[in-house]
C-alpha positions as CSV (number, residue, x, y, z in Angstrom):
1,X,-31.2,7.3,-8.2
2,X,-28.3,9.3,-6.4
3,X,-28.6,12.6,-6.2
4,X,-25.2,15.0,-5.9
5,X,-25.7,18.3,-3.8
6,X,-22.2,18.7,-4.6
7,X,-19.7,18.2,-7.3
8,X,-16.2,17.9,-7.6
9,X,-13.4,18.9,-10.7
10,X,-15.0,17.1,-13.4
11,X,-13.3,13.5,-14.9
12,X,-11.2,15.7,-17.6
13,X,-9.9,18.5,-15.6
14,X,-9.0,15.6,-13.3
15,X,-7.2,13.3,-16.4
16,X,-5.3,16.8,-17.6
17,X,-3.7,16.8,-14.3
18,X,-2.7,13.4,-14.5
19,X,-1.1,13.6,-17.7
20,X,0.8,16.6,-16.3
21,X,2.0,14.4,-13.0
22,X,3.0,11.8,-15.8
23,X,5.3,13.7,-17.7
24,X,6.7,15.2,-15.4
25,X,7.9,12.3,-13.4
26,X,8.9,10.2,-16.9
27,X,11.2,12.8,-17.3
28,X,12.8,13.3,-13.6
29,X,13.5,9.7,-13.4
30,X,15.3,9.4,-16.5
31,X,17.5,12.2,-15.1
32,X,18.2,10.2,-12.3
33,X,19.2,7.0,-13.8
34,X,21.5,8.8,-16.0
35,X,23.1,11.1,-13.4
36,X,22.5,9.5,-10.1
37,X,23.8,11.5,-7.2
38,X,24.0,14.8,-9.1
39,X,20.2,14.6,-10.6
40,X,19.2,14.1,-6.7
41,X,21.5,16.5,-5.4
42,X,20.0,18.9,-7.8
43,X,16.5,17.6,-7.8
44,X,16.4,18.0,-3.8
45,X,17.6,21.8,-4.1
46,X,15.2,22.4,-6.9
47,X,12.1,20.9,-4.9
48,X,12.7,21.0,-1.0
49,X,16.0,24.3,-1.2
50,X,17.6,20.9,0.5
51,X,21.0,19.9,-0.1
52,X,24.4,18.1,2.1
53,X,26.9,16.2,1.6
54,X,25.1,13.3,2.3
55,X,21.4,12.6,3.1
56,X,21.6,9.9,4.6
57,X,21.6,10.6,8.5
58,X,24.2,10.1,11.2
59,X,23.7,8.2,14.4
60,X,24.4,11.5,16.1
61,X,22.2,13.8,13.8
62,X,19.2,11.2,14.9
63,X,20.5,11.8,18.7
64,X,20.0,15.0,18.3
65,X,16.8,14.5,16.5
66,X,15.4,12.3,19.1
67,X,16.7,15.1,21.8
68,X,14.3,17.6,20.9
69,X,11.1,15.8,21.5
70,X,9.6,15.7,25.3
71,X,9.5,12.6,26.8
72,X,5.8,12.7,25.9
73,X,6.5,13.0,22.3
74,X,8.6,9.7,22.5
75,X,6.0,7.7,25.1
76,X,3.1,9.0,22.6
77,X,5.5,7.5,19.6
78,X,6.0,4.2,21.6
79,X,2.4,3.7,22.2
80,X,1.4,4.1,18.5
81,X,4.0,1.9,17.8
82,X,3.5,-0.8,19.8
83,X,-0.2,-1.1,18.4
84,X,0.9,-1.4,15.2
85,X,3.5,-3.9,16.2
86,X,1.3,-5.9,17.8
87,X,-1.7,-6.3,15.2
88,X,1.3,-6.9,12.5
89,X,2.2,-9.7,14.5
90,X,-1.2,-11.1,14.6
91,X,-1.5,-10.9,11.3
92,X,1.7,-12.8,10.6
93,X,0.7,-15.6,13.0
94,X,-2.1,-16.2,10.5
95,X,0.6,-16.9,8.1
96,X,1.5,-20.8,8.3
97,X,3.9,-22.0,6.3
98,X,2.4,-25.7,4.7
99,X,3.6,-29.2,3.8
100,X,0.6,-31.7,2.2
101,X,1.4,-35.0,1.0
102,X,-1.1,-34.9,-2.2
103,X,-0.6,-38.3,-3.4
104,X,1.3,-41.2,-1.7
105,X,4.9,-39.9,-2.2
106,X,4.5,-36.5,-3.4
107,X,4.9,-33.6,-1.3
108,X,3.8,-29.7,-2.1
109,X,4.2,-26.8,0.2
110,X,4.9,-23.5,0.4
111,X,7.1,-20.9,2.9
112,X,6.4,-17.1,3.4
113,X,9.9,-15.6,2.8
114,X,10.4,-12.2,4.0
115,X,11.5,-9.4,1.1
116,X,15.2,-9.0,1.4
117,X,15.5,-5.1,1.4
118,X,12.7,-2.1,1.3
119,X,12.5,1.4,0.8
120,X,10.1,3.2,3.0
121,X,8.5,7.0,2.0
122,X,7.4,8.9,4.9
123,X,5.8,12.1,3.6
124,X,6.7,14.9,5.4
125,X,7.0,18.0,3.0
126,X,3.1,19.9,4.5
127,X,2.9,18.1,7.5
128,X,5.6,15.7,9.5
129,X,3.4,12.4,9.0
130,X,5.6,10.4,11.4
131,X,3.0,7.6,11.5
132,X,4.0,6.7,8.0
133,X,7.0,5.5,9.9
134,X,5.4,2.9,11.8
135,X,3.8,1.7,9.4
136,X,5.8,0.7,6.9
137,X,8.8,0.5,8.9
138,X,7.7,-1.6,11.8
139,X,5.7,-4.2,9.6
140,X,8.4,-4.7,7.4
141,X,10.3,-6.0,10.2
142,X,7.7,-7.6,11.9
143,X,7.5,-9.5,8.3
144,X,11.9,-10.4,8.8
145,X,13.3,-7.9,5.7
146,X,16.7,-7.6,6.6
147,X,17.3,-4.0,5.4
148,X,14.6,-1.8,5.7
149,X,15.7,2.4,4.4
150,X,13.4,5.6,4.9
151,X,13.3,8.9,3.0
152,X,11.3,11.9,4.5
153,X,11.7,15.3,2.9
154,X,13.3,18.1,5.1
155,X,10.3,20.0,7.5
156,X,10.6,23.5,7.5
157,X,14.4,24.0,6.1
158,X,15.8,20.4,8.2
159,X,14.8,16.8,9.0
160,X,11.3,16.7,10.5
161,X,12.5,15.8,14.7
162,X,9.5,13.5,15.4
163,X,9.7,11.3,11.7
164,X,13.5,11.1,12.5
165,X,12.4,9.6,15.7
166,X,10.0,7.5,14.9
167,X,12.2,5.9,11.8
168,X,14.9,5.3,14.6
169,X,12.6,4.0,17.1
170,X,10.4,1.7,14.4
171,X,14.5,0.2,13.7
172,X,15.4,2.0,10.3
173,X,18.9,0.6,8.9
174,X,19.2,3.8,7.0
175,X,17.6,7.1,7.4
176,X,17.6,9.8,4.1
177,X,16.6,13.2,4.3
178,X,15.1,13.1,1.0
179,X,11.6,13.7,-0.6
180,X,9.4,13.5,-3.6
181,X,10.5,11.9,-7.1
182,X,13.9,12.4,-6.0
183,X,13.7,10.2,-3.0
184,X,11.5,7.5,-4.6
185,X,13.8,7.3,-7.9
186,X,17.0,7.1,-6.0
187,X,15.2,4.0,-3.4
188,X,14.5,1.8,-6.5
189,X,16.7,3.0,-9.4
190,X,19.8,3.3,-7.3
191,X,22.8,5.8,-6.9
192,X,26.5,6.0,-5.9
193,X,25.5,6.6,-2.0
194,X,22.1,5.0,-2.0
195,X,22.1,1.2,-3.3
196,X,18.4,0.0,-4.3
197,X,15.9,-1.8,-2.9
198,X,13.9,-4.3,-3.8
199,X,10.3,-2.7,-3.1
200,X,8.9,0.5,-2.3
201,X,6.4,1.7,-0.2
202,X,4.4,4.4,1.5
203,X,2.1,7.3,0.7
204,X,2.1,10.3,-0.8
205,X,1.5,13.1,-2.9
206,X,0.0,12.3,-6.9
207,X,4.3,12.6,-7.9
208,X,5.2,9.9,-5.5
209,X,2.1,7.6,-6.2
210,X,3.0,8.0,-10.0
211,X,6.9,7.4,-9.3
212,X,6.0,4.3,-7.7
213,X,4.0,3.6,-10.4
214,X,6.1,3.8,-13.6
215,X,8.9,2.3,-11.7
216,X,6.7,-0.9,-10.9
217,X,8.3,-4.3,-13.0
218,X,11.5,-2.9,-11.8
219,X,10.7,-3.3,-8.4
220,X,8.1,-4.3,-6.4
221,X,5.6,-1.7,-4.8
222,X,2.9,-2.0,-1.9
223,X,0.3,-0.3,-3.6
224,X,-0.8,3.1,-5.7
225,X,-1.3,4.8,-2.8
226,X,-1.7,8.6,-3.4
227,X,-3.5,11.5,-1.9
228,X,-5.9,10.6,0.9
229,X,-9.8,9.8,0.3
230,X,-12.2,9.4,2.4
231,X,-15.8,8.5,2.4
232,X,-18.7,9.4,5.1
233,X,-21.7,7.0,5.0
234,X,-24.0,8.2,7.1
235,X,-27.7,8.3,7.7
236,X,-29.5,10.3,10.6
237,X,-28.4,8.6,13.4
238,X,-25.8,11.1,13.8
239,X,-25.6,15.2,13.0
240,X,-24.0,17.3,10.3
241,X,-21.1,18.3,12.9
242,X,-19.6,15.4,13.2
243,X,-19.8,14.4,9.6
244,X,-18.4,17.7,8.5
245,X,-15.6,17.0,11.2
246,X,-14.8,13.7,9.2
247,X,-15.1,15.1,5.9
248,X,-12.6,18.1,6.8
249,X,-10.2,16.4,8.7
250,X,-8.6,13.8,5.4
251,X,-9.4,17.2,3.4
252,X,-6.8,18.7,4.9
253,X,-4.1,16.0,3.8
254,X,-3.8,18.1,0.7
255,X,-5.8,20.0,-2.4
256,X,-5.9,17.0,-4.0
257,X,-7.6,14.5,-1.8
258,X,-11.6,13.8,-2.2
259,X,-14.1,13.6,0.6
260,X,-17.6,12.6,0.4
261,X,-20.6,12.3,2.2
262,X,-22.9,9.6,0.9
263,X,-26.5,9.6,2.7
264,X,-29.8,8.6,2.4
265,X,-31.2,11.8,4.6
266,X,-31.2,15.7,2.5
267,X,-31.6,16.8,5.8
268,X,-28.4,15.8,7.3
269,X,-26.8,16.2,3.9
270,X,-27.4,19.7,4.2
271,X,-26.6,20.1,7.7
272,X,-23.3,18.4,6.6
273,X,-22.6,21.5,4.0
274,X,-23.6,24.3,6.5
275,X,-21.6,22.3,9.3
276,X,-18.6,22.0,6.7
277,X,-18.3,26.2,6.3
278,X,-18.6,27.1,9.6
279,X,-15.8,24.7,10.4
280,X,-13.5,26.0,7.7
281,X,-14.2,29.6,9.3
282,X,-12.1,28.4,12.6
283,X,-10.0,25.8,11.3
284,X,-6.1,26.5,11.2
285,X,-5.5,24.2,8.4
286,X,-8.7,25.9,6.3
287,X,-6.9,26.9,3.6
288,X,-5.5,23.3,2.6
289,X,-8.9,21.6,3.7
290,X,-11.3,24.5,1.8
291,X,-8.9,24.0,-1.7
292,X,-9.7,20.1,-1.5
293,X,-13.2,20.4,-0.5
294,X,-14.1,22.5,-2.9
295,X,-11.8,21.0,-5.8
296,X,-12.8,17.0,-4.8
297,X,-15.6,17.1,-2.2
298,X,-18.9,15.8,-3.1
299,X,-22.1,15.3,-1.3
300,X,-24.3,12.6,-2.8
301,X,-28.1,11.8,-1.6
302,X,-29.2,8.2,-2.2
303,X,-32.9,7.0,-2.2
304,X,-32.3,3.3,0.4
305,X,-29.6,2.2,2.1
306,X,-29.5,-0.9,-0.8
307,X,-28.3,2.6,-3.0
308,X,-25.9,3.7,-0.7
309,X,-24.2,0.3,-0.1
310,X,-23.6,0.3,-4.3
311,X,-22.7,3.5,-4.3
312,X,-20.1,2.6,-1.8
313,X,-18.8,-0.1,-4.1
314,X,-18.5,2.4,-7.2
315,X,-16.8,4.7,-5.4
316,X,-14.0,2.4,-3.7
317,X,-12.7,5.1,-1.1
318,X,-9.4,4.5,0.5
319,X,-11.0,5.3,4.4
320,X,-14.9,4.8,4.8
321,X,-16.5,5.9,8.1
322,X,-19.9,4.4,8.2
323,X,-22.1,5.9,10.9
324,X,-25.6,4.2,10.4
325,X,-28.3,1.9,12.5
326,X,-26.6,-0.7,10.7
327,X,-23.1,-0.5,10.2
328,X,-22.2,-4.3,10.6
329,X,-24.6,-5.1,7.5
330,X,-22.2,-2.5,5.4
331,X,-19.3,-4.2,6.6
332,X,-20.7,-7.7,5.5
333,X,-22.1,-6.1,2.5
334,X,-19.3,-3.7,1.0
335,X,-16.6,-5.7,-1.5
336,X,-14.7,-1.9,-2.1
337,X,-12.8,0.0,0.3
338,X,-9.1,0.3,1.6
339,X,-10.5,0.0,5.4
340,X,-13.5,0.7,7.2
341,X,-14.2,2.9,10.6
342,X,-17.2,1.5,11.6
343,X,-19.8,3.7,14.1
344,X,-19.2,7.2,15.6
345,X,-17.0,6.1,18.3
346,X,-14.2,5.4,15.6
347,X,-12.7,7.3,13.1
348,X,-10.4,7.5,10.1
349,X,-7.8,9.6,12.4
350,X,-7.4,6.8,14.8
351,X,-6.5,4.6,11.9
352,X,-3.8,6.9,10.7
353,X,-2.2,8.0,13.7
354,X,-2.6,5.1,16.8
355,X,-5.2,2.2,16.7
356,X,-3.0,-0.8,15.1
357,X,-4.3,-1.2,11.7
358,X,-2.5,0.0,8.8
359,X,-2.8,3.6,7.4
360,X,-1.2,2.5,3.8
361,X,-4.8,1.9,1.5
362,X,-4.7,2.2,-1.7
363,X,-6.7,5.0,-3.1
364,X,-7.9,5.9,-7.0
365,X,-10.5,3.4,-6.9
366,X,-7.3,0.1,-6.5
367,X,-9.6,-1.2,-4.1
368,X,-11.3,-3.0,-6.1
369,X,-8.4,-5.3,-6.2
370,X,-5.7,-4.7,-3.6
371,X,-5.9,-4.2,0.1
372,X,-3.5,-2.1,1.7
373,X,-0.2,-2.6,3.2
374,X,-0.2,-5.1,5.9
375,X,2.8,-7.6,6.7
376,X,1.6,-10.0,4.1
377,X,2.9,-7.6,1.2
378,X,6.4,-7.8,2.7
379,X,6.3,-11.6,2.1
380,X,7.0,-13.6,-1.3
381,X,4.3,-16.9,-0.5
382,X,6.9,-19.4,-2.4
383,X,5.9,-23.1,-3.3
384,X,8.1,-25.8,-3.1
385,X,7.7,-29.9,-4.2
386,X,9.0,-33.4,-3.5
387,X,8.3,-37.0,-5.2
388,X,10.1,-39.1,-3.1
389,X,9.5,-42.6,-4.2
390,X,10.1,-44.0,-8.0
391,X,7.2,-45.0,-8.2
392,X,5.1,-41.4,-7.6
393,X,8.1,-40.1,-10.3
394,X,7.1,-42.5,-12.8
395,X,3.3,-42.3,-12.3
396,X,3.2,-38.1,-12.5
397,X,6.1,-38.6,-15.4
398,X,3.6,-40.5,-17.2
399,X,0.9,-38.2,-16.7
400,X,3.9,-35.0,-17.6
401,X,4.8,-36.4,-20.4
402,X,1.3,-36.6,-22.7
403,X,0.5,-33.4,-21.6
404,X,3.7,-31.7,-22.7
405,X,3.3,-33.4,-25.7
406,X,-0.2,-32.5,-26.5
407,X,1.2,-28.9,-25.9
408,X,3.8,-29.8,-28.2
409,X,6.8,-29.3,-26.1
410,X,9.1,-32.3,-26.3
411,X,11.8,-31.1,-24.0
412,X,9.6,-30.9,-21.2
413,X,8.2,-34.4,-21.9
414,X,11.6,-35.7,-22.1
415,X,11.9,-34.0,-18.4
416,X,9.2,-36.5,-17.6
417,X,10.1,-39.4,-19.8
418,X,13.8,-39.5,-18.2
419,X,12.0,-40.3,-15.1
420,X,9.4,-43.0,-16.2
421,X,12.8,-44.9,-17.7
422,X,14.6,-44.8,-14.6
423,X,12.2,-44.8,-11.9
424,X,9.2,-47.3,-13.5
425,X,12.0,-49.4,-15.3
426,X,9.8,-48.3,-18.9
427,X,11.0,-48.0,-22.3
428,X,9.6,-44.7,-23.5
429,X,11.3,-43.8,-27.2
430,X,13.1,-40.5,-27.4
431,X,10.6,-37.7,-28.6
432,X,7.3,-39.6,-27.6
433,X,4.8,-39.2,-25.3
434,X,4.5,-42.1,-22.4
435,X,1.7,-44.5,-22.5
436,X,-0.4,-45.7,-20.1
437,X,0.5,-49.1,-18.7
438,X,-2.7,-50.4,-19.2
439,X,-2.2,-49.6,-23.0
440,X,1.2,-51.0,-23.6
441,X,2.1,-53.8,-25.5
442,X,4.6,-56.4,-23.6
């Protein structure tokens, strides 16, 4: 049976937040959709001391932008980016478009058609998390949408250089200096300067995941995707250093973003919490990081590795980094999980910043049914048929026609009894359901 070493906030303290969050947003979009412009304009001054006469970027305003970074900065930005291009590409080569003839003169199919227009969140307002930018920018276009928008709060009093950059360079249409409810609300809801899009995506903070959220039905979204999680399955194989290291680096996304350590060894579990302290004693960022560990972290000892593999599955973490004798059997094994980092040499930074794959997982225990963003989600899979001869019309009419009837829908038999007249040359009565031509009486 598990053990924890650790605890985090406990499940109520946790659901009081939530309904906080909830309210909260409820009430900021309303504002928006009733005053458009003037609730963001207001909104943005209120949240980020942000305001212009228009957020949405000039060419020469990302010039400038762009102008400020070394030529490091920008080859570093390219590199990432052309990972993530190329795996998105990959990906959509798996996507084949079909065409089967089912049954002699009937023809079903179906077409991946990309998403006409998308609003991309690039959180910014702690750190400037430019990656955000390739990922939701650059597959989006790798997937065909034809307008693809970004909003990234202002960085330190004015748009973040290096997210400006990498929106530009990842091919943004349109570039907002906006963040939070504000810039999520305006994306899907719509104002006099920003016209709406059909999906949202990207991370962020517990407003932004829960904007996304109530404003799903209206239009599409890639995922809940809120504060960052991450889980450390380790066994002794490796040291309490380099699991602390793990743990500490999502902690510091935010106060609100869980990090555990699931292991079958109290020794290096242990080792993990001393190695965890004196790391927070020299880390810049130790004051973000020591608020979430102590707030969500957990450390939880598990009897087998049989244990640690359900565990795993119960706990659905957005990142898992599995450092173990056997991490291939975990990921053969695991069914829960936004993306794994499997053995030491890997790690959930090289996910988020450069490797290929995408950084956009959904988190709060959604993977147990979603993945996370990849070009697939910026593509409707729609189905399309053919009957081309009169005599596959009349056959499936037939066939239409009882079962509409048995469900006691006559128009739609009528749909199919049109057909068996004309095309099989049948006299079906008005209202009736088609018999079987076998069973008629000539």
């Amino acid at each position: 049976m598990p053990i924890w070493l650790k605890r985090g906030k406990d499940v109520e303290e946790r659901a009081e937040a939530d309904r906080q969050v909830r309210a909260t947003v409820e009430a900021i979009l309303a504002d928006i959709s009733t005053r458009g412009d003037a609730a963001v304009r207001d909104l943005s001054i209120k949240f980020d001391n942000w305001d212009r006469a228009d957020f949405r970027l000039t060419q020469a305003e990302i010039d400038a932008c762009m102008a400020q970074l070394t030529d490091q900065d920008l080859e570093d930005i390219a590199f990432a980016q052309t990972q993530v291009r190329n795996f998105a590409q990959k990906q959509k080569d798996t996507m084949l478009d079909l065409s089967v003839e089912t049954l002699p003169g009937v023809t079903l199919g179906h077409k991946h058609v990309p998403i006409n227009s998308v609003g991309c969140y690039v959180p910014g307002g702690k750190y400037p998390l430019l990656a955000s930018a390739h990922m939701s920018v650059l597959t989006a276009k790798v997937a065909g949408c034809r307008r693809v928008i970004t909003c990234a709060p202002p960085f330190n009093g004015r748009p973040a250089p290096a997210i400006v950059a990498a929106q530009a360079m990842a091919g943004a249409d349109e570039i907002y200096v906006l963040g939070g409810i504000q810039a999520i609300g305006a994306m899907a809801i719509g104002t006099e300067t920003i016209q709406s899009v059909d999906m949202l995506v990207g991370p962020g903070n517990a407003f932004v995941a829960e904007a996304k959220r109530q404003l799903y039905g209206r239009v599409g979204i890639d995922l809940f995707a809120g504060p960052t999680e991450t889980l450390v399955i380790a066994d002794e194989t490796v040291d309490g250093e380099i699991c602390a290291t793990d743990l500490l680096g999502q902690a510091e996304h935010g106060p609100t973003s869980p990090a555990i350590l699931l292991t079958n060894s109290e020794k290096l579990a242990r080792d993990t919490l001393a190695e965890i302290e004196r790391i927070l004693a020299i880390l810049p960022t130790a004051d973000m990081a020591r608020r979430s560990w102590a707030d969500y972290g957990e450390v939880i000892v598990c009897e087998s590795y049989a244990e640690m593999l359900a565990e795993a599955d119960r706990i659905a973490s957005e990142h898992v980094q599995v450092m173990t004798d056997r991490d291939m059997w975990f990921r053969d094994n695991m069914t829960n999980y936004g993306a794994l980092f499997l053995g030491p040499r890997t790690n959930v930074a090289y996910g988020d910043k450069v490797i290929g794959t995408n950084h956009t997982l959904p988190t709060m225990k959604a993977a147990r049914y979603t993945g996370g963003l990849w070009v697939g989600k910026f593509m409707k899979t729609c189905t399309w048929q053919t009957v081309t001869t009169d005599e596959a019309s009349a056959m499936i009419g037939e066939y239409g026609s009882r079962l509409s009837m048995l469900e006691g829908f006559v128009g739609h038999a009528e749909q199919a009894n049109i057909r068996v007249r004309r095309y099989g040359g049948r006299n079906v009565p008005y209202g009736t359901a088609a018999t079987p031509p076998s069973k008629s009486t000539n």
